[in-house]
C-alpha positions as CSV (number, residue, x, y, z in Angstrom):
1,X,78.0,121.5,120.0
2,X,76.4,118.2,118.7
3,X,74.8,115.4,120.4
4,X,74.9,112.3,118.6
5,X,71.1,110.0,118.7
6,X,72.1,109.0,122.4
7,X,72.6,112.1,123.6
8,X,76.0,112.5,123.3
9,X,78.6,115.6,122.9
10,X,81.1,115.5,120.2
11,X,84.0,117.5,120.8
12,X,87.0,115.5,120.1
13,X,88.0,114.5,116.6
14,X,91.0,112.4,116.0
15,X,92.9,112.5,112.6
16,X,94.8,110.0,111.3
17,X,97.0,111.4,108.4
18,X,98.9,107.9,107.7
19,X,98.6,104.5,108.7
20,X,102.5,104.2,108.0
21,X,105.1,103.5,110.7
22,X,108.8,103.3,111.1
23,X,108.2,100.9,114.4
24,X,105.9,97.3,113.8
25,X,104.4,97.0,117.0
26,X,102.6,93.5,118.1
27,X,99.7,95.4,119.1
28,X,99.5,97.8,117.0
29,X,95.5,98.5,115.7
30,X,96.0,101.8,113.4
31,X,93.4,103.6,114.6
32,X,91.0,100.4,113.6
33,X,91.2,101.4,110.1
34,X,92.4,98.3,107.8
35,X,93.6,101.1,104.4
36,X,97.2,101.4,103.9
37,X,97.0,104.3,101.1
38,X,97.4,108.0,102.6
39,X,94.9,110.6,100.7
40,X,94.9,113.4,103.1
41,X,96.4,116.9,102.4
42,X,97.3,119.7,105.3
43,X,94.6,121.6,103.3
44,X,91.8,118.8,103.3
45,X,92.4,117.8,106.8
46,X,92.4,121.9,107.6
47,X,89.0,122.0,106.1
48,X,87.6,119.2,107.8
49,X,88.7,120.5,111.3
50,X,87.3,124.1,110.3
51,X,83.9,122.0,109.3
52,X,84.4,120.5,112.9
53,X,85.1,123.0,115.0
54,X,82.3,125.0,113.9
55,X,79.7,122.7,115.1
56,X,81.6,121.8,118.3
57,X,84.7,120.3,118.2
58,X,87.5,121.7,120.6
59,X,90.2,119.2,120.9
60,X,91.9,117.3,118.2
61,X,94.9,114.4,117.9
62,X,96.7,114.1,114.9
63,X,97.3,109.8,114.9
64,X,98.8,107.8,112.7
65,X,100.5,105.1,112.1
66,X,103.4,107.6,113.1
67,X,102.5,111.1,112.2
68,X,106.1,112.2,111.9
69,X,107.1,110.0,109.3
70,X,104.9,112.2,107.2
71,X,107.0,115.2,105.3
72,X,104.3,117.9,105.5
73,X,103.6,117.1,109.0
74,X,104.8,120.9,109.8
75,X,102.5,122.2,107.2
76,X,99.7,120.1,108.8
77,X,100.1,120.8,112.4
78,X,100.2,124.8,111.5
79,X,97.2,124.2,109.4
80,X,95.0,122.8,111.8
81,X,96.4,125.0,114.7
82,X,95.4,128.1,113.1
83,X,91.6,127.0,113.1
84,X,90.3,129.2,115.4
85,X,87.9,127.1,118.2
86,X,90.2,124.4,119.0
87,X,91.3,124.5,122.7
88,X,94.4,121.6,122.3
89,X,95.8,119.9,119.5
90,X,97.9,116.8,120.5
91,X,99.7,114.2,118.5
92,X,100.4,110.6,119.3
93,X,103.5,109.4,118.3
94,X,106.3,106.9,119.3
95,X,108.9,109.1,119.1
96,X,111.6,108.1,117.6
97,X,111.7,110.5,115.6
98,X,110.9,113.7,117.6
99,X,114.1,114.7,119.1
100,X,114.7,117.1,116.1
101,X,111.0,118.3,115.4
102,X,109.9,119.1,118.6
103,X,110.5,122.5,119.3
104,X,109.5,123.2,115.3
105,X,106.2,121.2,116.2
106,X,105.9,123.6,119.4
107,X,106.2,126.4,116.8
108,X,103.6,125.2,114.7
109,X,101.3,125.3,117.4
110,X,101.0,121.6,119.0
111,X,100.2,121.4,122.4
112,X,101.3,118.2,123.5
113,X,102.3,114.4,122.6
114,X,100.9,111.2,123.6
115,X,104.2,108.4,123.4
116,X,103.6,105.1,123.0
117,X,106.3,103.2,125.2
118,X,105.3,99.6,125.5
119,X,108.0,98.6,128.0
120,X,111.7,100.3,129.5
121,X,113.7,97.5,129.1
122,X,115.1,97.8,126.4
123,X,115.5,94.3,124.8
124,X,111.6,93.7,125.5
125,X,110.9,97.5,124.0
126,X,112.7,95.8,120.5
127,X,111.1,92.6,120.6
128,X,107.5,94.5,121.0
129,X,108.6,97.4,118.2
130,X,111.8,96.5,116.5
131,X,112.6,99.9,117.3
132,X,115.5,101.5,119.6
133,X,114.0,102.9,122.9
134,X,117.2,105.0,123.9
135,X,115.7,107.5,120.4
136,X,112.0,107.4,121.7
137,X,113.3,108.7,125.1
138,X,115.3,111.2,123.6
139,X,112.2,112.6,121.9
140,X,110.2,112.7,125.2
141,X,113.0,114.9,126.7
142,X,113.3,117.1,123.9
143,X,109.2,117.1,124.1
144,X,109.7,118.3,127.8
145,X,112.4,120.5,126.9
146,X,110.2,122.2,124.0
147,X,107.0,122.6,126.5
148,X,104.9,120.0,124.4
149,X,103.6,119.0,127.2
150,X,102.1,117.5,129.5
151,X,103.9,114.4,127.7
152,X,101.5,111.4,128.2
153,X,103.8,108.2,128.6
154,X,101.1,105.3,127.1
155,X,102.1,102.0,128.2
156,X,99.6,99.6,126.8
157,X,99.1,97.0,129.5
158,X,100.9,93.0,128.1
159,X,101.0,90.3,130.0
160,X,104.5,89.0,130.3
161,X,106.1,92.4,128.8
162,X,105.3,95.0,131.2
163,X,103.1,93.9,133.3
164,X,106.1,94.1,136.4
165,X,106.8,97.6,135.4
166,X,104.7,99.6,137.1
167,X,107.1,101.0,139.6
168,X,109.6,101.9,136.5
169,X,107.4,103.9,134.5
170,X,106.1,105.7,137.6
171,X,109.9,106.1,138.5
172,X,110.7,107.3,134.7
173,X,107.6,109.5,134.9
174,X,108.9,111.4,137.8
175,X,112.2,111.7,136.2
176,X,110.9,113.4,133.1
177,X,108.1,115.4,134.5
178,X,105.5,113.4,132.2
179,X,102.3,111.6,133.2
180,X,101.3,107.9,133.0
181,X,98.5,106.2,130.4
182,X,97.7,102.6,131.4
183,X,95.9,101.2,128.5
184,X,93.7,98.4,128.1
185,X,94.9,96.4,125.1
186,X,92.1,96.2,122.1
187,X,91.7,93.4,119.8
188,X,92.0,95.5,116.7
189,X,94.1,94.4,114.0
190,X,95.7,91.1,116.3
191,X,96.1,87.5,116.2
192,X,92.9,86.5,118.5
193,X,96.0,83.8,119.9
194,X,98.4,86.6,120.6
195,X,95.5,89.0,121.7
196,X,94.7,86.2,124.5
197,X,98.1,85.4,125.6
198,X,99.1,89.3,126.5
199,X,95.7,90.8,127.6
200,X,95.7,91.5,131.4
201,X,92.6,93.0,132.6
202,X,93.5,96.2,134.3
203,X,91.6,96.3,137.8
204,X,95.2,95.1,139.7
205,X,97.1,97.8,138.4
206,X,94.0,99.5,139.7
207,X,94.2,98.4,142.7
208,X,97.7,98.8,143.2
209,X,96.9,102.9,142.6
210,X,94.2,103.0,144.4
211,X,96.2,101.9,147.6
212,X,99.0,104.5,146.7
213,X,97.0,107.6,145.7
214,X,97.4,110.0,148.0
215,X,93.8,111.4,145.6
216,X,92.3,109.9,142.9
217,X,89.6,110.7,140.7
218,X,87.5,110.1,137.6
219,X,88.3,112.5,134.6
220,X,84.9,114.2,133.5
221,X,85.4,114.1,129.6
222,X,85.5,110.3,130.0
223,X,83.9,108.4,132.8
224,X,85.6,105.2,133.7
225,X,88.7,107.2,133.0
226,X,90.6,107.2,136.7
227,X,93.3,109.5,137.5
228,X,95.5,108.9,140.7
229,X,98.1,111.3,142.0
230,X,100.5,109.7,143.8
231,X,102.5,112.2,144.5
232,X,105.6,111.9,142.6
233,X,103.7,110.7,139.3
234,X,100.0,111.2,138.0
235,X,98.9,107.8,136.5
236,X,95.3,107.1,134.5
237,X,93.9,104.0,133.6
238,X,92.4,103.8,130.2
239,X,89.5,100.7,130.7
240,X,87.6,100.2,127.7
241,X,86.8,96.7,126.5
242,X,83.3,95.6,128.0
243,X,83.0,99.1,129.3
244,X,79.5,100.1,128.9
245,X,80.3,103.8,131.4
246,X,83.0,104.3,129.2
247,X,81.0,104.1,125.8
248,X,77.9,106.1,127.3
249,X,80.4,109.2,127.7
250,X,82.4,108.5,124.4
251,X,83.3,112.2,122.9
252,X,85.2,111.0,119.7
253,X,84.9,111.1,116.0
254,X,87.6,109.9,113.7
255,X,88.7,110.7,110.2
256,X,90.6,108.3,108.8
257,X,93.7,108.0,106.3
258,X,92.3,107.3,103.6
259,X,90.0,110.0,103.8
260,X,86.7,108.8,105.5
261,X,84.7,109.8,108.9
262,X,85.2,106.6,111.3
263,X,82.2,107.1,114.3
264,X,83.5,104.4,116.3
265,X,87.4,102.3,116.3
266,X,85.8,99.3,117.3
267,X,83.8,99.4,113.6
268,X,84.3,99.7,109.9
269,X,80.8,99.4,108.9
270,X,79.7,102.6,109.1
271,X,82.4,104.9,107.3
272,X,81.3,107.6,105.8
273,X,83.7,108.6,103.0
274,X,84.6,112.3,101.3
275,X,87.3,111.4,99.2
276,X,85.6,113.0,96.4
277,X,84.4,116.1,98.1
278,X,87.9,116.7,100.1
279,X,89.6,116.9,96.7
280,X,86.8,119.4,95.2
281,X,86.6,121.2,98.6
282,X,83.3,121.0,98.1
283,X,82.0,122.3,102.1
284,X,78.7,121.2,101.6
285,X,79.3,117.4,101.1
286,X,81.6,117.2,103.8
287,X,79.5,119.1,106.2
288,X,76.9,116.8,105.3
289,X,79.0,113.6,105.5
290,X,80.4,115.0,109.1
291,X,76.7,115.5,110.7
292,X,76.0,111.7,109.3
293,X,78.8,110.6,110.9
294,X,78.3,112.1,114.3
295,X,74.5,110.7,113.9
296,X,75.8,107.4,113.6
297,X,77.6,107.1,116.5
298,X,76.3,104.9,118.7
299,X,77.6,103.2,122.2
300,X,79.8,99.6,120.8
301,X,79.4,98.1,124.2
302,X,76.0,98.9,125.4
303,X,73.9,98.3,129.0
């Protein structure tokens, strides 16, 4: 497994194979990566995650944009599930479209989804997505229903959205058998005006947990990370803006749409791209972009 220059592992490689979307979310940051045009193929990403896993890497997310939206996404998920090493492979989606590919997803050999729900009500879930949140919750209970799970409800934290619904995503969570991501909002990809007026600093939903947990604790893949159990819901706070702990234990390497390792979301300076070497599956150049990459990782918020 590799260690980067400050020591640390990299075992978790995220794959964005689109930055399309059928949803146009306020907030959305696209993986931090600015390229509209899509140049990966199921067999380009399936030799990058073979490259990967050989030299560590045991989990991997398929991201998008919206992964579904993408015809081949079958073909992709089989692909990279058949690499042998990987321990879970995970999607994030917003699930609008997953009712009917979920239990072929399943087949294919996903593990689990990530769902991005940025509110229940669901006037303030259109305003935030344009979308229709009665076919995102169908998704999640044919996710359940298919074992893709655990589902991982993310609610990205907005002030003035859902920052009073708390109690009915932990209510909703219960209901569906699915566990609770509290978010810190980036500013990737975002007005800085509109960035300011909806960021809410996490620590009082924090504090609301922490007085309800009947245990809590802090995830070891990602310190700063905390997990409560509350009983009838498992709810964990995602806190990473100005979060040197959370940087320090950072496990993540990106490849990006358009066909280029990303060593860090929060920069764009540093891609290292294999556009060229993808499409002449030429292993050597992409094994040698991929151990660049992982060397140029560094810590974006540091002591």
């Amino acid at each position: 497994m590799l260690l980067d220059s400050y020591g640390r592992l990299t075992y978790n490689l995220r794959v964005s194979v689109t930055s399309k979307c059928n949803l146009n979310c306020i907030f959305c940051h696209k993986e931090g990566n600015n390229v509209l045009e899509d140049k990966l193929t199921p067999e380009g990403i399936e030799e990058v995650v073979k490259i990967a896993t050989s030299y560590g890497a045991r989990k991997v997310k398929i991201t998008g944009g919206e992964p579904l939206i993408r015809k081949d996404i079958i073909e992709i998920v089989n692909r990279v599930a058949s690499v042998q090493g990987i321990q879970e492979l995970s999607m994030v989606t917003n699930a609008s479209l997953l009712e009917p590919l979920a239990e072929p997803l399943k087949k294919a050999g996903l593990d689990r989804v990530n769902v991005n729900i940025p509110s229940l009500n669901p006037k303030k879930y259109h305003e935030v997505t344009k979308g229709n949140l009665e076919l995102a919750i169908r998704g999640i209970r044919s996710a359940v229903k298919h074992e893709l799970i655990p589902v991982k409800i993310n609610m990205v934290l907005l002030r003035g959205i859902n920052d009073d619904e708390l109690d009915d995503y932990i209510k909703f969570s219960s209901e569906l058998n699915s566990q609770i991501q509290v978010i810190e909002l980036e500013p990737l990809r975002i007005k800085s005006e509109l960035y300011d007026e909806m960021y809410l600093e996490p620590s009082p939903i924090e504090r609301i947990l922490e007085n309800r947990a009947l245990k809590s604790w802090v995830r070891e893949s990602m310190h700063r990370r905390r997990v409560y159990d509350l009983g009838n819901a498992i709810v964990e706070v995602v806190h990473p803006i100005d979060n040197t702990e959370f940087c320090a234990f950072c496990n993540r390497i990106r490849l990006t749409n358009d066909g280029a390792f990303k060593p860090c979301l929060m920069r764009n300076d540093n891609k290292v791209y294999i556009n060229d070497a993808i499409a002449k599956s030429d292993h050597s150049k992409i094994l040698k972009a991929y151990l660049e990459s992982v060397m140029n990782r560094e810590p974006y918020f540091k002591p």
